[in-house]
N, C-alpha and C positions, 0 to 999 in steps of 0.2 A: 504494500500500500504506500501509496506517494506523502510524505509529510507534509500537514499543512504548510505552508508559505512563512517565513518569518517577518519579511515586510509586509505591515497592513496592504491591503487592498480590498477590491470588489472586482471580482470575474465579472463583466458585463457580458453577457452571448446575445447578441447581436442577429433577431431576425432567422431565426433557425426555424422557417414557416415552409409549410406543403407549398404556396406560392412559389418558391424559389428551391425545392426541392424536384417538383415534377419537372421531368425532363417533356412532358407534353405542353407545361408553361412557360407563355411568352416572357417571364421574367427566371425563367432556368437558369440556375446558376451552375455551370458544368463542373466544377469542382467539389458540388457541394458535401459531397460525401468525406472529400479530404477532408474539409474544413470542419464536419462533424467528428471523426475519428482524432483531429485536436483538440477539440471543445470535451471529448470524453478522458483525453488522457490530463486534461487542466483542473475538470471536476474535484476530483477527491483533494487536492493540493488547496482548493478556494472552502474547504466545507461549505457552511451556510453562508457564506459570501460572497453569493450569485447571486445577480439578477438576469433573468433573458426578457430579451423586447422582443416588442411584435409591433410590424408598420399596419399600418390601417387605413384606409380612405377615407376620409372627411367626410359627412353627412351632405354636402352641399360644398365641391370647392368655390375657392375665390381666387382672385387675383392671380397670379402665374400657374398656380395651380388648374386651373381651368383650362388650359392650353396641355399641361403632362397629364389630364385625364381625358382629354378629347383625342390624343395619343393612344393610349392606352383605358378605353373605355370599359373593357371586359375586368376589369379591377375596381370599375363600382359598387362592391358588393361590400354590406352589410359586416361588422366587428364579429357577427355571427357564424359569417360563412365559410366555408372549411378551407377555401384557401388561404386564410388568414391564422389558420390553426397551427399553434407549432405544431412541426411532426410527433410519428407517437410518440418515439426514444427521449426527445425532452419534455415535452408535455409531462410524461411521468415524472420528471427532476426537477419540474420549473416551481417550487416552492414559492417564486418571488418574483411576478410579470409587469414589468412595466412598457405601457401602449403607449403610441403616439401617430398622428397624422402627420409626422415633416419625418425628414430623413435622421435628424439627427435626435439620439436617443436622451438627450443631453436636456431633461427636464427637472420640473422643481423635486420629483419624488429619487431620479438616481441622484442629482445634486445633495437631497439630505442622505441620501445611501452610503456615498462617497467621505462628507466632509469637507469642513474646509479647505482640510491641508492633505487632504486623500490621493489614495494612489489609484486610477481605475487602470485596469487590465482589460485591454477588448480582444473579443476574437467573435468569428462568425461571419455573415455574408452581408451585403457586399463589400471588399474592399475599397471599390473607388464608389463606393456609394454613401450607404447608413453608418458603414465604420466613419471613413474618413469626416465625413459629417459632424458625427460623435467624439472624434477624437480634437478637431479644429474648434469645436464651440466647450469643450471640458476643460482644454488646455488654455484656450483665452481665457476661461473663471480660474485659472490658476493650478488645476489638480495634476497630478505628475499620470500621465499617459502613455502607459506601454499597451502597442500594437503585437501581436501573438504572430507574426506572419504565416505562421505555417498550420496556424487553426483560423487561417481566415481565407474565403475564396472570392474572385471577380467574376465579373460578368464575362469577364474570358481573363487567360493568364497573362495577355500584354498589359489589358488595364490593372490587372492583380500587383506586374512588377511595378508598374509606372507609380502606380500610386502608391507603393511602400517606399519608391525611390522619394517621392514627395514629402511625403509624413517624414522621411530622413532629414529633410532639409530644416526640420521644428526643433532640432535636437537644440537643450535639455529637456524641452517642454515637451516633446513627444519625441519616447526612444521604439525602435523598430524590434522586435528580439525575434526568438525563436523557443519553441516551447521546451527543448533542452537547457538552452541557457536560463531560461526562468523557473524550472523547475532545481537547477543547479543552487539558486539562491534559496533554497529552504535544507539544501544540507547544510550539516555544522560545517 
């Protein structure tokens, strides 16, 4: 069994929904499986100091929004509806779900999760999307933001490298790791 973590944190899992799981949906995220199989070996290291999101459509968008769901219209459905459902594998884990309609998971309920001077840990889908979102609006409130690279997937593996190449560029505020070396900081 992996030992909890010794630096405070909250494992955020990031959108681990049927949405971007079906390889029959238009938001498949083709790695998604990788990105799951990191999010399982980070678990037990975070005990209860998970949270996983889930993106939602808006009741009614507005403003820019209006044009990315005239886009993608088949993603109007209801908080209800199952592609908005984490898969089964988290759903059973998800003790602690925080929802949102914008991309970035980066609201008032993970901000009290976090802390002031908190560490989040993201992993999960998308990289150049809800992650990156999430880690650019955490890090501007100040929290030390480590990226899981290799429990997190894009919408394809170009966007996946580019945008870790990016979050690089945040450093100290956002450091890029790998689930070995993070998991390395909870040995003596």
């Amino acid at each position: 069994m992996t030992p909890a973590l010794s630096a405070p944190g909250l494992l955020a899992v990031i959108d681990m929904q049927r949405v971007f799981a079906d390889p029959a949906s238009p938001w498949a995220t083709p790695r998604f499986a990788d990105a799951a199989a990191g999010v399982r070996r980070l678990l037990p290291a975070f005990g209860g100091r998970v949270a996983f999101t889930r993106f939602l459509a808006p009741g009614k968008p507005t403003g820019a929004w209006r044009a990315y769901y005239a886009r993608w219209p088949f993603a109007l459905q209801p908080r209800e509806a199952e592609l908005w459902e984490l898969t089964d594998e988290f759903a059973a884990r998800a003790g602690h779900v925080v929802e949102a309609t914008t991309f970035s998971k980066w609201t008032p309920e993970l901000v009290e999760r976090v802390g002031p001077d908190g560490r989040l840990v993201l992993a999960g889908v998308s990289t150049d999307c809800c992650v990156l979102s999430t880690a650019l609006a955490a890090a501007d409130a100040g929290a030390e933001v480590l990226v899981v690279a290799d429990a997190c997937a894009g919408a394809d593996d170009d966007s996946h490298i580019k945008t870790l190449q990016v979050l690089d560029l945040y450093r100290p505020l956002i450091r890029v790791t790998t689930i070995d070396d993070l998991l390395a900081e909870a040995r003596p």
